[in-house]
N, C-alpha and C positions, 0 to 999 in steps of 0.2 A: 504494500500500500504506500509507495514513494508517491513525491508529488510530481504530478505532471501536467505540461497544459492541459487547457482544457478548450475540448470542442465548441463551436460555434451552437452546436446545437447537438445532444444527450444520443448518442448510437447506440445501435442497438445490442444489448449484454456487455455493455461497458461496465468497470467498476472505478472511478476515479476520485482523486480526491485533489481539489485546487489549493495551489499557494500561494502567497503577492510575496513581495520584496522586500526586505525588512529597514529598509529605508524610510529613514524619519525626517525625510525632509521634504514633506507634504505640504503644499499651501496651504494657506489660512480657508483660502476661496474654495479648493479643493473638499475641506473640511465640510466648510458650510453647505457646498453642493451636494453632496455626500449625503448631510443633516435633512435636505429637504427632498429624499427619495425616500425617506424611513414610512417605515408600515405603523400605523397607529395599535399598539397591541391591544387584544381580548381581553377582558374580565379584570380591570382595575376600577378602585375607585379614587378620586383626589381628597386629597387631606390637608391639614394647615399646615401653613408656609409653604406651599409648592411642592408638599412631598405627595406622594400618593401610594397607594395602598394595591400590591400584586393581588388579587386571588384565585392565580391562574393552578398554584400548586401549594401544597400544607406547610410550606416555608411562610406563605401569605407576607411577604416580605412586603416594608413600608421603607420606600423610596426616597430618599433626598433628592432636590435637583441637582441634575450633574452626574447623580451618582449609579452602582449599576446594581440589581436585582442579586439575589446570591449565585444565579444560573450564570450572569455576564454576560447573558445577550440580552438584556430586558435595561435599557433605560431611561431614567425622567431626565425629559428635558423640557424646562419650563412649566413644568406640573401635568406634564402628559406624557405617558408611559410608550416608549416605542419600542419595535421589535427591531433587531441589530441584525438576525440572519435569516430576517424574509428574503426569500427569494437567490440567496446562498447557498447553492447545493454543492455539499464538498461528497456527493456518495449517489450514485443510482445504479440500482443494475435489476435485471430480471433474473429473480432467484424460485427458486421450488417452495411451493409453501410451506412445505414441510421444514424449511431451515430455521423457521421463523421462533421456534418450530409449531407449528398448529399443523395438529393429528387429523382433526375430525373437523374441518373446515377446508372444503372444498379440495378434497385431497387428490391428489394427482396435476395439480393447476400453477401455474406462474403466477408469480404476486410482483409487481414492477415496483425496488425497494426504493425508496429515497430518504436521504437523512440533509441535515444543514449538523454547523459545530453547535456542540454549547450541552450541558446536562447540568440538572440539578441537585447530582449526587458524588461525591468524591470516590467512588471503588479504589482501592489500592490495586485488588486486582482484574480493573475492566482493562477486555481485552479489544477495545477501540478507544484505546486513551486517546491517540494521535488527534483523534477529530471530537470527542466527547469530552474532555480536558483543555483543548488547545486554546479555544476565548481564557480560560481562568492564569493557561501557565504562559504565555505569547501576549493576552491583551488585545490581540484581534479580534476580528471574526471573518472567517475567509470563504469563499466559495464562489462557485460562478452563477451570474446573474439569469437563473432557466425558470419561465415562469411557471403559474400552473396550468396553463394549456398545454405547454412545453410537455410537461411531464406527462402527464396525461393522455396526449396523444402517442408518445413515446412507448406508454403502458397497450396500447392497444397496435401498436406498430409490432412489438414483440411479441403478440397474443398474451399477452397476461389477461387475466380472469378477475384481478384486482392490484388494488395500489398498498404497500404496506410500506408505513412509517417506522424506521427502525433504524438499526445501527450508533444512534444514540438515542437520548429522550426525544421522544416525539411532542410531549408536552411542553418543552419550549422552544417548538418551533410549531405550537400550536394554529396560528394566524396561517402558516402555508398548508398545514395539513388540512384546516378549514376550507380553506379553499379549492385545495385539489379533491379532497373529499368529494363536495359541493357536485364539482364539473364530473368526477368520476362516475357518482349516480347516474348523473342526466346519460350517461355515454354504457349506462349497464354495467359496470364495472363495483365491486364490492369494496370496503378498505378495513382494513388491519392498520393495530398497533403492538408493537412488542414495547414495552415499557416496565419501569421500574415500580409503577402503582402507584405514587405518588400525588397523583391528580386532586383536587381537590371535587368534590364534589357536583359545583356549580361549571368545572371542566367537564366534566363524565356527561353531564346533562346538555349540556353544550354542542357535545359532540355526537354523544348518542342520537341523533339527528341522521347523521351519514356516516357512522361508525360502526361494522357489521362483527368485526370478532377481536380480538387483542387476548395477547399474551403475557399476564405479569407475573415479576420477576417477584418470588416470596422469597427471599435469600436467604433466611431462616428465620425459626423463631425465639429469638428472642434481643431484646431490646439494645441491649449491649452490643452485640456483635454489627447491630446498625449505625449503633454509633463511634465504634473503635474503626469500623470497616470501609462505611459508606457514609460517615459525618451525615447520620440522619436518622428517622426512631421508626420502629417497627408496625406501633399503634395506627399512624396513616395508611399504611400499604393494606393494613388487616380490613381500615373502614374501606378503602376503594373496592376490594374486592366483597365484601358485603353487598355495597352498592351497587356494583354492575350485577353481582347476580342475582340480586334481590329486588333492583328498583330499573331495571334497564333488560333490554332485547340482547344486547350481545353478547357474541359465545366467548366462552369465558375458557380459556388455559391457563394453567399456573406451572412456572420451573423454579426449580430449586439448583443452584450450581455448588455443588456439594464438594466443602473446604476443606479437608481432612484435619483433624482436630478443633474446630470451629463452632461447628454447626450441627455435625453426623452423630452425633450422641445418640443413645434408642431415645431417652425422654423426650428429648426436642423434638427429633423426628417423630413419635407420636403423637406431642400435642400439635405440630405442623397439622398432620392428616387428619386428625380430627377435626382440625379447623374447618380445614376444605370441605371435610364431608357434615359437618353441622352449619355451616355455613354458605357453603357454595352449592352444595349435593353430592353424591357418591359420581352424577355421572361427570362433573369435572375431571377432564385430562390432568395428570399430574407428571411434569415432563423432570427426570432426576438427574441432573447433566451432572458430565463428569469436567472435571476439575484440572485447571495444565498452569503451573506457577506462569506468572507474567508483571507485567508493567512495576510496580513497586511492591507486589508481592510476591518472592520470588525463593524467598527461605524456606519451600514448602516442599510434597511431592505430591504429584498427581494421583485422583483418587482412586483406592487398590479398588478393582472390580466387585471386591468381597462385599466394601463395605456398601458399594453401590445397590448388593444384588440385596444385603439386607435393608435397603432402604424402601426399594419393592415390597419385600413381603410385608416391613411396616407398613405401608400404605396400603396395601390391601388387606388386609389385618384389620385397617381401620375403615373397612366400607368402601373404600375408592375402586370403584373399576375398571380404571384405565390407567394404568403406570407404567411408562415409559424411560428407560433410561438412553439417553443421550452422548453424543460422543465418545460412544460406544460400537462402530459399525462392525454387523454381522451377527451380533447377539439376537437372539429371540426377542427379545423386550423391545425391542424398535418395533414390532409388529402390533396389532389391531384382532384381539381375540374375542370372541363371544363370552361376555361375562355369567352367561346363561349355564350356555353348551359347553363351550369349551372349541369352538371351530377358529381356526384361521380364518379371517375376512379380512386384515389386507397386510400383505406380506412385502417387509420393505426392509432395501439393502443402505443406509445411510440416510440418503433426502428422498433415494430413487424407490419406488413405487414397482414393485417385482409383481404383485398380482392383488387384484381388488375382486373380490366374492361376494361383497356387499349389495342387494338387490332393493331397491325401493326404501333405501334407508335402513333395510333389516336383514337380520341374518338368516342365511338364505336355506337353512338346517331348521331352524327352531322359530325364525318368525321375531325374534327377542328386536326391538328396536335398538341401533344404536345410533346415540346420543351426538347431536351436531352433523353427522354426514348428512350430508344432501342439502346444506346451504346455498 
């Protein structure tokens, strides 16, 4: 993922990511012109003295003028809140939905990915620092100017089946995903988020409008390890997910990227899955990715199979029926089994889709409905 130019306009299964110059010798004029192509951002309200108030994500961060949101792409200028990487896309590619990963949402189908820089979570060890970090550690925000028709007809140029916001948070670069969102419907196309859960509320509702499935990240449970790990608390990510699958239409997946020594305890992991399954339902996807040291977390080792494969049985132990373990290719648990019967219904070698049995949404032995296929 080095920087490279970037095209006039987004080809087809590119994956690129754009860089400028590190030269700071920008005009004044420059600056200001700069200042008055800004995107006005979503879900703020103004406060005294010109500061204003995010409540785009449960940071709900209260602004100074001048100054920038905890994300670093969000800021007040003059008492109105703007988005820094609308229309900055440092990432697009057509990818398999399955990487996203979502299991039971429109499986076998391209999702056309796009991201901009910027998140509002610190991972030590996310492994798209380069563009998800680079606003907070650089002070930029970089990417190339692709709008959302751009992208959009780019998703339907490649046959993708939907548009998926990913590779960093999607909720602050909520303003373009709104919009691509928007034109995707009208053009038949579905959209995904993979995100950190974070969102606040009056996002979810927002969205839930033209938002058809998302993936979030439960990195585990408990509160500490949200805030030593990813400078954030666990209690928000628990209400998103309540919300979406209590008060909202869309299909809900949940991954856990399992830390060895961290997170992989049996306690945790059982209160994990019982969450899911008293909260979400049994038939929530539970996706158990395996673990590879990187970016600032690097004193680690990648996690043994064992502990993975017991993570599975916990979660089905606990009512869940569908756990899937991740970055993991060629294992059985990447596959799609009748919770019923017990039959293969769809049998899958990494992202790729080896054979689908699935008929009418159900399995095609016993009749058992499964949950999310045929979105």
């Amino acid at each position: 993922m080095c920087p490279v130019a970037a095209p006039p306009l987004i080809s087809a299964g590119v994956f690129y990511i754009v860089s400028v110059s590190d030269d700071n010798a920008i005009s004044q004029d420059l600056a200001v012109d700069e200042e008055k192509k800004l995107k006005e951002a979503v879900l703020w309200d103004s406060a005294e003295d010109k500061k204003v108030r995010c409540k785009l994500c449960h940071f709900r961060c209260v602004i100074d003028d001048g100054k920038l949101g905890h994300c670093s792409v969000r800021r007040n200028i003059g008492g109105v809140l703007y988005s820094l990487n609308y229309g900055k896309v440092c990432a697009a590619n057509a990818d398999p939905i399955e990487k996203k990963p979502l299991f039971h949402f429109q499986p076998g189908t391209r999702s056309f990915s796009v991201a901009t820089v910027g998140c509002n979570f610190r991972c030590v060890f996310c492994q798209n620092w380069q563009i998800s970090q680079s606003a907070l550690e650089t002070g930029r925000v970089d990417g190339e100017a692709v709008s959302a028709e751009q992208l959009v007809a780019a998703a339907l140029r490649t046959d993708c089946r939907s548009m998926a916001y990913t590779y960093t948070e999607p909720t602050v670069f909520m303003e373009l995903c709104r919009d691509c969102g928007r034109l995707a419907k009208d053009q038949g196309l579905t959209n995904v988020f993979v995100s950190n859960g974070y969102m606040s509320r009056e996002a979810i509702d927002m969205a839930a409008e033209w938002l058809d499935g998302i993936n979030v990240d439960l990195k585990a449970f408990s509160d500490d390890y949200y805030k030593r790990l990813c400078k954030a608390r666990l209690e928000p990510v628990l209400d998103s997910i309540r919300h979406i699958a209590r008060q909202t239409e869309i299909w809900l997946e949940v991954t856990t990227l399992l830390v060895p020594g961290e997170n992989d305890s049996d306690e945790q992991l059982k209160r994990l899955a019982e969450f899911l399954v008293s909260e979400a339902g049994p038939d929530v996807p539970w996706h158990i990715s395996r673990f590879h040291p990187q970016y600032k977390y690097t004193d680690a080792v990648p996690t043994p199979l064992a502990t993975m494969e017991r993570a599975e049985q916990i979660g089905k132990a606990a009512g869940l029926r569908y756990v899937y373990l991740g970055n993991v290719p060629g294992t059985a648990s990447e596959s799609t089994f009748c919770y019923h019967c017990h039959r293969l219904l769809i049998e899958r070698l990494g992202y790729r889709i080896i054979a689908n049995h699935i008929e009418d949404s159900k399995c095609p032995d016993c009749g058992t409905r499964i949950a999310g296929v045929g979105l």
